[in-house]
N, C-alpha and C positions, 0 to 999 in steps of 0.2 A: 523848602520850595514855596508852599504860598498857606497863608491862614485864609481861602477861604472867600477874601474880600472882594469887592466888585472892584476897588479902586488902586488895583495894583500895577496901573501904568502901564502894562506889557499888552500887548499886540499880537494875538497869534499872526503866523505866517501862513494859516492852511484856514479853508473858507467852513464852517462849524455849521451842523445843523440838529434840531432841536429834538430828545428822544422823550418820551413820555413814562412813567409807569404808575400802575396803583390809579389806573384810572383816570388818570394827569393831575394827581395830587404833589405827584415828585415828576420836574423838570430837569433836563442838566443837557448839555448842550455835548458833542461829539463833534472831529472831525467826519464831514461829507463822505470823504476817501475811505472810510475806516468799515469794515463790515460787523453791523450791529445783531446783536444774538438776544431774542428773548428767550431764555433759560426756563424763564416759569410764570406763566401772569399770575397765577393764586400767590403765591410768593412776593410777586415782585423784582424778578432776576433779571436783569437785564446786562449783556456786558458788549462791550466793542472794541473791534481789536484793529490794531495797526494793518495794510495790507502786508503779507507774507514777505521776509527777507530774506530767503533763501535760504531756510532753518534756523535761521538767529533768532531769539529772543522775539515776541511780537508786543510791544506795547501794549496795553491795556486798561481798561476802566471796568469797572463791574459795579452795579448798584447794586443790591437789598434795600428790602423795605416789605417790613412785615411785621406785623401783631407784635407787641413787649408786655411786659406784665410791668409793672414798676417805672421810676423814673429812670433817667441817662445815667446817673451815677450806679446804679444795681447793675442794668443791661450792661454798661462797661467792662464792671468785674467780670460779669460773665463771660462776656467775649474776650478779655484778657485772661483771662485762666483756660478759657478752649485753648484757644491761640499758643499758650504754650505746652499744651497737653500733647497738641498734634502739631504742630510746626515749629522748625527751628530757627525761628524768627529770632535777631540780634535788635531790642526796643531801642532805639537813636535818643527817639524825642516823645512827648506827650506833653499837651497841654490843653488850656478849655479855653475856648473860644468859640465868636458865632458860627453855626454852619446853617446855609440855607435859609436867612434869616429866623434861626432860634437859637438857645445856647446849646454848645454842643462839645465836640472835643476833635482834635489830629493826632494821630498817630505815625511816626516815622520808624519804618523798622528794615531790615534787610536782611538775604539769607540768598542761599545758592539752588540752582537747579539741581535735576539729575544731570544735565549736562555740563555743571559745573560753571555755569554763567550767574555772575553776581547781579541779584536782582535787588530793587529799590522800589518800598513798597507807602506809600501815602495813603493813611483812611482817613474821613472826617466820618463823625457820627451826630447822630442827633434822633430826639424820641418826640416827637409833635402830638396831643391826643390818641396814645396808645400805638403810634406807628415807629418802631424805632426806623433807622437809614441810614443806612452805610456807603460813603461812596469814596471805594480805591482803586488807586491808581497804581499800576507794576511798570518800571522799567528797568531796562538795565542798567546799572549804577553809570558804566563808561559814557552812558546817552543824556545822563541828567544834565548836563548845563544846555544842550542840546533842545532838548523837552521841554524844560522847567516851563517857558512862557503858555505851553499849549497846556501844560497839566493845571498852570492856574488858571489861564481860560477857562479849561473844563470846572474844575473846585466852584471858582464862581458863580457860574454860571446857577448852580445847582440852586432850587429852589424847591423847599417844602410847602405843603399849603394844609391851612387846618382842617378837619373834618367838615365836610359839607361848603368846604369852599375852594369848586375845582371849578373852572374855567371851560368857557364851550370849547368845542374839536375849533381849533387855528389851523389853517390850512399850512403844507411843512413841515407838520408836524409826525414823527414815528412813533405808534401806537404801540405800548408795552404791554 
């Protein structure tokens, strides 16, 4: 679907507005429409979800970003070894590349519901002075050509910032 980039030519169709968390250290943009959930500000949780289809599958994004001990390469393993501990995740793809202007890595994986609706699952990661960030995307697999343009909007969009260089309150803006 998308590495990530600012320059991937695509055009959402749907008008995106800006969520914050961690302080507004980590940026990333959402659809307007879309009802945003902060899960946890200690954390860093924040997710936002498609508005309701009638019980279908609800599209999604969810951030983390919270404390790492180590660099991107340790946290990785980590997180790929949860990953398969407790989820029946089928891995597509993996690669390192920028995310949120640092190095970072994507992850493409898939797996089913209890409802038995095949989901299509995109993370990028990246660990900037001690914060690691995770930021994926769920849909459902039949919806991805569908999707693809607004999930690389959102990927893009995402912006890390280093320690002690967060940005004043921007009006717009949804406080995580």
């Amino acid at each position: 679907m998308t590495d990530a980039r600012t320059d991937s030519g695509r055009v959402p169709t749907t008008q995106l507005t800006t969520v914050c968390a961690r302080g507004g250290r980590v940026t990333f943009d959402v659809p307007a429409d879309w009802e945003t959930i902060v899960l946890s500000e200690d954390a860093g949780v924040v997710a936002a979800l498609e508005p309701d289809r009638a019980g279908l599958f609800r599209t999604n994004v969810v951030l983390t970003a919270g404390p790492v001990d180590g660099p991107l390469g340790d946290w990785q393993r980590q997180v790929t070894r949860h990953d398969e501990e407790v989820a029946e995740h089928l891995l597509l793809d993996h690669e390192q590349l920028g995310v949120g202007g640092h190095a970072g890595s994507r992850r493409l994986t898939t797996h089913s519901t209890p409802a038995r609706e095949s989901v299509t699952t995109e993370s990028w990661s990246t660990v900037v002075d001690g914060l690691g960030v995770t930021l994926t995307a769920n849909a459902g697999t039949l919806r991805l050509t569908e999707l693809a343009p607004l999930i690389d909007a959102v990927a893009s969009s995402l912006v890390v910032r280093k320690a002690g260089c967060v940005p004043d309150d921007t009006p717009g803006r949804v406080p995580a």
